[in-house]
C-alpha positions in Angstrom: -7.0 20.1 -4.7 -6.8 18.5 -1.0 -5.7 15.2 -0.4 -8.1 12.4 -0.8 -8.1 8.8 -0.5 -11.1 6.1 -0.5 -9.6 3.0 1.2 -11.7 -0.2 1.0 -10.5 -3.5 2.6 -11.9 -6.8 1.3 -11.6 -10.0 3.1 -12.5 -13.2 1.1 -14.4 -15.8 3.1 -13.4 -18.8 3.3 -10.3 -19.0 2.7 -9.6 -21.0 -0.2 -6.2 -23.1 -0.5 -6.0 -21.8 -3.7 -6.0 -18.3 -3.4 -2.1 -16.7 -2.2 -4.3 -14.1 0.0 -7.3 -13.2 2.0 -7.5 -9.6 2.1 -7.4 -7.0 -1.2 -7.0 -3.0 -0.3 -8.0 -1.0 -3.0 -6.9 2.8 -2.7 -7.7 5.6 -5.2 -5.7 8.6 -4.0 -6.4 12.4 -5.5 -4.8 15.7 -4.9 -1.8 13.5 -4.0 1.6 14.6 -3.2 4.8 13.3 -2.1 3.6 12.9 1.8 0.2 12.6 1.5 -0.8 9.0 3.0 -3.2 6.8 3.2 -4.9 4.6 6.2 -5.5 1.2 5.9 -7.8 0.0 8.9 -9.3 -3.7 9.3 -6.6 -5.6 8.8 -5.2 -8.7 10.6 -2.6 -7.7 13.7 -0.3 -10.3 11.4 0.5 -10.9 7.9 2.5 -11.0 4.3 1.9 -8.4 1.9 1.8 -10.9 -1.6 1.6 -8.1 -3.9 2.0 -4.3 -4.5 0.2 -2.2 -6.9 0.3 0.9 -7.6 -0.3 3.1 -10.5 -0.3 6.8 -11.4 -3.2 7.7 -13.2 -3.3 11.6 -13.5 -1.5 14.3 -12.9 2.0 16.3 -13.4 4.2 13.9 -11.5 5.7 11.5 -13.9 6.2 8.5 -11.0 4.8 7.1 -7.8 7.4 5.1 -5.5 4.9 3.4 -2.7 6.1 2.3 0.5 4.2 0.7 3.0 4.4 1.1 7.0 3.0 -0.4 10.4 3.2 3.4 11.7 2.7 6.7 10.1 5.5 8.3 8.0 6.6 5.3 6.5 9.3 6.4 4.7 11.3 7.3 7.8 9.7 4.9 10.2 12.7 2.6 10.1 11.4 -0.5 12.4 8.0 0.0 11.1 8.7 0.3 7.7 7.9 -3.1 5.4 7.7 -2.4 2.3 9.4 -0.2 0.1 9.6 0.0 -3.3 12.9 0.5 -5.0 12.5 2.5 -8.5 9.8 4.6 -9.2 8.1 4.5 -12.0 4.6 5.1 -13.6 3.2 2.1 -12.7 4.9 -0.3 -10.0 4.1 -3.9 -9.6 5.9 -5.6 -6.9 5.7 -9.7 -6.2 8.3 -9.9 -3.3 9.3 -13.6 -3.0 8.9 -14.3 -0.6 5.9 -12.8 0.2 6.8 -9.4 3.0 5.7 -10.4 7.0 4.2 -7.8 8.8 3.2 -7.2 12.3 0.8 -4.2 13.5 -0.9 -4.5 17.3 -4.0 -2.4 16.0 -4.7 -4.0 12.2 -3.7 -0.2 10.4 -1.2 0.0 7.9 -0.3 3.3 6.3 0.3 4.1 2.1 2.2 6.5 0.6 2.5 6.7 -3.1 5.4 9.2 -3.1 4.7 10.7 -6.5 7.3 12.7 -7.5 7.0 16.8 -7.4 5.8 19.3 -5.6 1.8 19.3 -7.7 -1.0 18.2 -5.7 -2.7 17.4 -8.7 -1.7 14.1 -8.8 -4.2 10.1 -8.6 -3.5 7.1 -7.9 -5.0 3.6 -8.3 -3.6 1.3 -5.7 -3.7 -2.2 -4.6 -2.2 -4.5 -2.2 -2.9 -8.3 -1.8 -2.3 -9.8 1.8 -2.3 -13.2 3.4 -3.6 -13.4 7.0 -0.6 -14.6 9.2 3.3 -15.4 9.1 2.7 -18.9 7.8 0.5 -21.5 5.7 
């Protein structure tokens, strides 16, 4: 099966003081691999990632290990790289505290899931919650 992910950004209008972010990704991944990643377009140029989800749903690898880039190939990106988990396991739910800056001149982000082994039979339900800007 070939690589396929749906990406959809939300933005929540207004703002609300109460809510911790302003934007949700959802991402459902199949046919996924180790490399395989995922772009996310639409988002603000500046931000904190509140919250990492990610979940493996199907499929002969046993973990996902997501990590999160401002530049493609996240996992060896080094400057680029923000976010990366740090034990895989069948579902990972990260709530870095504080909450992850990240800066990207264009808005796009890129996902990996890293699921472990060589199958590309592999989904994934993903989810990341984001706050617009460094601060507030």
């Amino acid at each position: 099966m070939a690589y396929a992910a749906v990406v959809t950004v939300t933005q929540l209008t207004p703002i609300a003081k109460e809510y911790l972010h302003n934007f949700i990704v959802d991402i459902t991944e199949t046919g996924a691999t180790s490399t395989d990643e995922a772009t996310i377009t639409g988002l603000p140029v500046q931000g904190r990632i509140i919250r990492q989800i990610c979940i493996h749903t199907a499929g002969t690898a046993a973990t996902v290990d997501p990590v999160l880039g401002a530049a493609t190939n996240p996992a060896t990106s080094g400057k680029d790289l923000i976010l990366e988990n740090s034990t895989a396991a069948a579902t990972v739910d990260n709530l870095p505290s504080p909450a992850v800056p990240y800066y990207s001149s264009t808005g796009t982000l890129y996902h990996r899931s890293v699921s472990n082994g060589a199958s590309t039979d592999n989904s994934h339900t993903v989810r990341y919650l984001i706050r617009e800007g460094w601060v507030g």
